[in-house]
ZADO-1210 file (C-alpha; in nm, 4 decimals, padded with zeros to 6 digits):
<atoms>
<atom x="23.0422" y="-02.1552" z="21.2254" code="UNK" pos="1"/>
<atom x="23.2524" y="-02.4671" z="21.2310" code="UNK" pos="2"/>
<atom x="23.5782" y="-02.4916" z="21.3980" code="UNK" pos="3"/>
<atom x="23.8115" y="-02.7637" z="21.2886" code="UNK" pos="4"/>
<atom x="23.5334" y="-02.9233" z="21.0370" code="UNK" pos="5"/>
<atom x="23.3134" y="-02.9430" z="21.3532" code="UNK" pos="6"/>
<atom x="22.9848" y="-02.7120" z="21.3925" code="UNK" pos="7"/>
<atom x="22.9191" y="-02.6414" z="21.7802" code="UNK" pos="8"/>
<atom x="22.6813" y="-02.8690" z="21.9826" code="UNK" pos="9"/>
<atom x="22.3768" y="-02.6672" z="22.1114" code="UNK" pos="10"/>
<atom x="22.2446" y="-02.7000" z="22.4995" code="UNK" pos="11"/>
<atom x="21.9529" y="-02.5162" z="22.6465" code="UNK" pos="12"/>
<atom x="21.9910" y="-02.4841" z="23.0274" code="UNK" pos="13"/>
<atom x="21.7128" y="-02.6889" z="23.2204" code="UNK" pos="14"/>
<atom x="21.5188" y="-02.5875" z="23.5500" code="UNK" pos="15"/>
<atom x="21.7486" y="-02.5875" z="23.8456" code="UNK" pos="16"/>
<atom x="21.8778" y="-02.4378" z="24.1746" code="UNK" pos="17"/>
<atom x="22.1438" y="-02.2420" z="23.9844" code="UNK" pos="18"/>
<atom x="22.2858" y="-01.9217" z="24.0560" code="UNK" pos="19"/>
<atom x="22.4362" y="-01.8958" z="23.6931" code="UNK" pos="20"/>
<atom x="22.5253" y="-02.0172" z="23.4123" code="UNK" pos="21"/>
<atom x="22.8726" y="-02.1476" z="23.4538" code="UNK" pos="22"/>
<atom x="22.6795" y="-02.3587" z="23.7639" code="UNK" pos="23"/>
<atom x="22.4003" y="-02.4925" z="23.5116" code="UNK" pos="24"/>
<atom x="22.6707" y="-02.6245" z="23.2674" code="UNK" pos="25"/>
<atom x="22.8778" y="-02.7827" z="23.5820" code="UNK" pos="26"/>
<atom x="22.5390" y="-02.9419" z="23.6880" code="UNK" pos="27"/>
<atom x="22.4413" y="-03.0522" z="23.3781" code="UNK" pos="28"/>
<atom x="22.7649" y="-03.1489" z="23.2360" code="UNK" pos="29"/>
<atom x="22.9360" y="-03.2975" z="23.5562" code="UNK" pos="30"/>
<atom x="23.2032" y="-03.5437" z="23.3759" code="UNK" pos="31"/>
<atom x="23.3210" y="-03.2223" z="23.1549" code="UNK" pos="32"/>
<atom x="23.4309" y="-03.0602" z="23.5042" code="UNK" pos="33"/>
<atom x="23.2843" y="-02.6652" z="23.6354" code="UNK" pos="34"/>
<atom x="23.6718" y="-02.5854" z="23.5911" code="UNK" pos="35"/>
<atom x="23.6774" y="-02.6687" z="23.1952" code="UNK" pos="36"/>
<atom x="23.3737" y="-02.4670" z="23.1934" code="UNK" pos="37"/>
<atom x="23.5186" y="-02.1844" z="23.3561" code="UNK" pos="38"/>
<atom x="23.7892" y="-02.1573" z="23.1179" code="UNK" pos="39"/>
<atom x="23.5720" y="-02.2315" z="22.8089" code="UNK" pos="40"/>
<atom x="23.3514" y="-01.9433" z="22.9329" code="UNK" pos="41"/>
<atom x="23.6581" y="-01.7063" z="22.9625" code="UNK" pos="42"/>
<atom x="23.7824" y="-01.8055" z="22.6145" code="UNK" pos="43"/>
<atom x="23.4755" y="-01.7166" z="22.4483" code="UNK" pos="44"/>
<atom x="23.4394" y="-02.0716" z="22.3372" code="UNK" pos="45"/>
<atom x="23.0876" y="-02.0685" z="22.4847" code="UNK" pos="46"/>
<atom x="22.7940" y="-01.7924" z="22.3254" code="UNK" pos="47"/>
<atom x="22.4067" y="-01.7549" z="22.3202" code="UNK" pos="48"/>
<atom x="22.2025" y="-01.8326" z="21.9860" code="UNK" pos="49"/>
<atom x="22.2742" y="-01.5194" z="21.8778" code="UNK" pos="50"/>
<atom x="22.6274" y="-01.5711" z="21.8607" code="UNK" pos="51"/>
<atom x="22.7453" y="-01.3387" z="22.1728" code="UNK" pos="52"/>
<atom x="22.9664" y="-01.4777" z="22.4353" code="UNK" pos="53"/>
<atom x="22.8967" y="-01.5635" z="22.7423" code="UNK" pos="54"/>
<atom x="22.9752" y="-01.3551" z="23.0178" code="UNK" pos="55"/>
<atom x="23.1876" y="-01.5267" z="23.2844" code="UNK" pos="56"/>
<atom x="22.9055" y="-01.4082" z="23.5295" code="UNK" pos="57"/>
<atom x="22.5980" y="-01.4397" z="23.3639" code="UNK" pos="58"/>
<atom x="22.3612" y="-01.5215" z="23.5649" code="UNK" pos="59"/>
<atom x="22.1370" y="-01.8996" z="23.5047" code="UNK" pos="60"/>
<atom x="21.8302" y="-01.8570" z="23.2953" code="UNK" pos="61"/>
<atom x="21.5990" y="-02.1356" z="23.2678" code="UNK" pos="62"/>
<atom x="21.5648" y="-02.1897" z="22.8752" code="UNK" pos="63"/>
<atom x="21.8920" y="-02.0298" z="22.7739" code="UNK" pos="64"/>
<atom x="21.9870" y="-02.1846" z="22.4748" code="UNK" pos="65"/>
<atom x="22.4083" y="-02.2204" z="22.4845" code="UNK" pos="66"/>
<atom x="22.6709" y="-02.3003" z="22.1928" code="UNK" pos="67"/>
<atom x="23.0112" y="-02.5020" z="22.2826" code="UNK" pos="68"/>
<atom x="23.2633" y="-02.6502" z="22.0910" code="UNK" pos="69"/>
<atom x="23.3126" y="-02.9919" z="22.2427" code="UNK" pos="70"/>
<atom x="23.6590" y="-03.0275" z="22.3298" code="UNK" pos="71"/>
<atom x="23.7836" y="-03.4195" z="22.3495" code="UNK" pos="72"/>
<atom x="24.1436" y="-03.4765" z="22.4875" code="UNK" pos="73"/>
<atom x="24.3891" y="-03.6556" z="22.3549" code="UNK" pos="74"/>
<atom x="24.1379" y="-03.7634" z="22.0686" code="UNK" pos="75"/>
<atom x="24.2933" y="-04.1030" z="21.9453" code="UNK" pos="76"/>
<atom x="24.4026" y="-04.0449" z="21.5277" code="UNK" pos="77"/>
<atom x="24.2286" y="-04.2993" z="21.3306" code="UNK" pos="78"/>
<atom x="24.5175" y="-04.3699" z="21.0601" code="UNK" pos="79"/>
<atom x="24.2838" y="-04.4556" z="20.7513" code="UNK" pos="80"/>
<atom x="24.2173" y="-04.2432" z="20.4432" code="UNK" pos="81"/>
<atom x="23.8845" y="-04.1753" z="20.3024" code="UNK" pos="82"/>
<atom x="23.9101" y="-04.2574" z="19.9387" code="UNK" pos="83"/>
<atom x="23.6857" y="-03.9947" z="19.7100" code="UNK" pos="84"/>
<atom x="23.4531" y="-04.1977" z="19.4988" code="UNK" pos="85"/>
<atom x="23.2721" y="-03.9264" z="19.3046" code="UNK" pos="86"/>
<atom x="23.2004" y="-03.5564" z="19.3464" code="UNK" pos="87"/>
<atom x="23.0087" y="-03.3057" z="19.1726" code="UNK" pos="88"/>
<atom x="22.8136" y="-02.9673" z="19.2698" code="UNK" pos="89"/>
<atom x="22.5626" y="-03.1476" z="19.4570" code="UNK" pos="90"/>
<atom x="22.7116" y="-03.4735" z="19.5950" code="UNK" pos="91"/>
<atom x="23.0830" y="-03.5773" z="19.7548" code="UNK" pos="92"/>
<atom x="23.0768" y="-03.9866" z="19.7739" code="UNK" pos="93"/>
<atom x="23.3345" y="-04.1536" z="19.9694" code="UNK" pos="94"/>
<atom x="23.4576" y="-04.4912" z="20.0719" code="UNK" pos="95"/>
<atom x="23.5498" y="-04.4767" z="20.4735" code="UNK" pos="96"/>
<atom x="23.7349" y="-04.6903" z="20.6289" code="UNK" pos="97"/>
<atom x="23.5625" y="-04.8969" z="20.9122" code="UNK" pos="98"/>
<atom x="23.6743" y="-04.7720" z="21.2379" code="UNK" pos="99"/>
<atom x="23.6537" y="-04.4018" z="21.1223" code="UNK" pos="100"/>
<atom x="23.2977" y="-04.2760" z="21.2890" code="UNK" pos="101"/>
<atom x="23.1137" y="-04.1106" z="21.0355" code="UNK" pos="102"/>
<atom x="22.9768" y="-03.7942" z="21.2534" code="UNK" pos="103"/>
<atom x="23.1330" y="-03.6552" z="21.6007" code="UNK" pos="104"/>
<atom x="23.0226" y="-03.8925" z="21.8784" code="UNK" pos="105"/>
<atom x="23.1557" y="-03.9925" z="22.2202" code="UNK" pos="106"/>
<atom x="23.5586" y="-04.0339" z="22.1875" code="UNK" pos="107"/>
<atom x="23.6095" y="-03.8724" z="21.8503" code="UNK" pos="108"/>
<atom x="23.5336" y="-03.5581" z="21.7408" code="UNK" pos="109"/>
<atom x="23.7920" y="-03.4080" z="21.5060" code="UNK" pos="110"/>
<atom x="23.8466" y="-03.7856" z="21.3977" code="UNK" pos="111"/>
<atom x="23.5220" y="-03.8456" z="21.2081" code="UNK" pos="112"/>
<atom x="23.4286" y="-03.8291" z="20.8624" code="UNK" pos="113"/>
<atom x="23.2033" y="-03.5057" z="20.8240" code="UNK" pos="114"/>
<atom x="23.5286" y="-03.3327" z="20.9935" code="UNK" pos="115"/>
<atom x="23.7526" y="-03.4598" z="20.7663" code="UNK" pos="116"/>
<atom x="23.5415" y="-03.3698" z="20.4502" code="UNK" pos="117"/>
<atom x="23.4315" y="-02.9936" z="20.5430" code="UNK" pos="118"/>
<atom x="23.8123" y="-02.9406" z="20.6524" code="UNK" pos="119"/>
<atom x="23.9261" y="-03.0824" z="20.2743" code="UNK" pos="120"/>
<atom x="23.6458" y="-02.9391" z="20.0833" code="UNK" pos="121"/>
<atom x="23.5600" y="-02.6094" z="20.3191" code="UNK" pos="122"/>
<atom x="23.2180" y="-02.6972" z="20.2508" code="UNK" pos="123"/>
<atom x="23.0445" y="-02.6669" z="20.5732" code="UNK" pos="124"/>
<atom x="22.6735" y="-02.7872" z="20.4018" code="UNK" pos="125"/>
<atom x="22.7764" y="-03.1167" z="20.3626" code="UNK" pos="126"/>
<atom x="22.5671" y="-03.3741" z="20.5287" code="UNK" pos="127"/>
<atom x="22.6192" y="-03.7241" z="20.5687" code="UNK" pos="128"/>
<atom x="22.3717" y="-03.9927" z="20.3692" code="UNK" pos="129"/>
<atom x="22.3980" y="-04.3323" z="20.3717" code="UNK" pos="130"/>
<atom x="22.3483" y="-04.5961" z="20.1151" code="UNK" pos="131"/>
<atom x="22.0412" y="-04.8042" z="20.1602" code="UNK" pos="132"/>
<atom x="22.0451" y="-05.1887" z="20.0100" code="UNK" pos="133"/>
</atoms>
């Protein structure tokens, strides 16, 4: 389920000399900092495919596939409008400006275009296409 127009980013934990899971995500993840973990895992901003939330002190499994809201701080505001072009039951077309990324990538994650749209429209189907020439 999205939050903020953003579905959650998917990571299955990797072979390694980990004693849980919290240690797999420091390990893999080492610029997001085992302390963010820790309190993303206490939230119950982190789950298993099937939705449940990870236990502070689950232990690592090798294959465990993990859900996570990526969290970006102090995500710069991109001050351009998407104009609506044309929409219909089956197809929202927009003009976007050009420094507004068009999926969540790198610095911006609330700040994209998909975001933008499924937190206007609700519509958390959408998908972006692009005009070919």
């Amino acid at each position: 389920m999205p939050r903020d127009g953003v579905s959650p980013s998917r990571v299955q934990l990797v072979d390694g000399d980990w004693d849980s899971a919290l240690d797999a995500l420091a390990g893999m993840f080492p610029s997001v900092g085992r302390e963010t973990w820790r309190t993303r895992i206490a939230r119950g901003d982190v789950s298993t495919a099937d939705g449940t939330a990870l236990a502070p002190g689950a232990p690592f499994q090798a294959g465990l596939v993990l859900h996570y809201f990526r969290e970006i701080v102090d995500e710069p505001p991109v001050p351009f409008d998407e104009i609506e072009v044309h929409a219909d039951a089956h197809l929202l077309v927009v003009d976007k400006p050009h420094f507004l990324a068009v999926v969540p990538a790198g610095r911006h994650v609330r700040e994209t275009l998909l975001a933008r749209l499924v937190r206007r429209t609700g519509n958390t189907a959408l998908v972006p296409l692009h005009r070919l020439d």
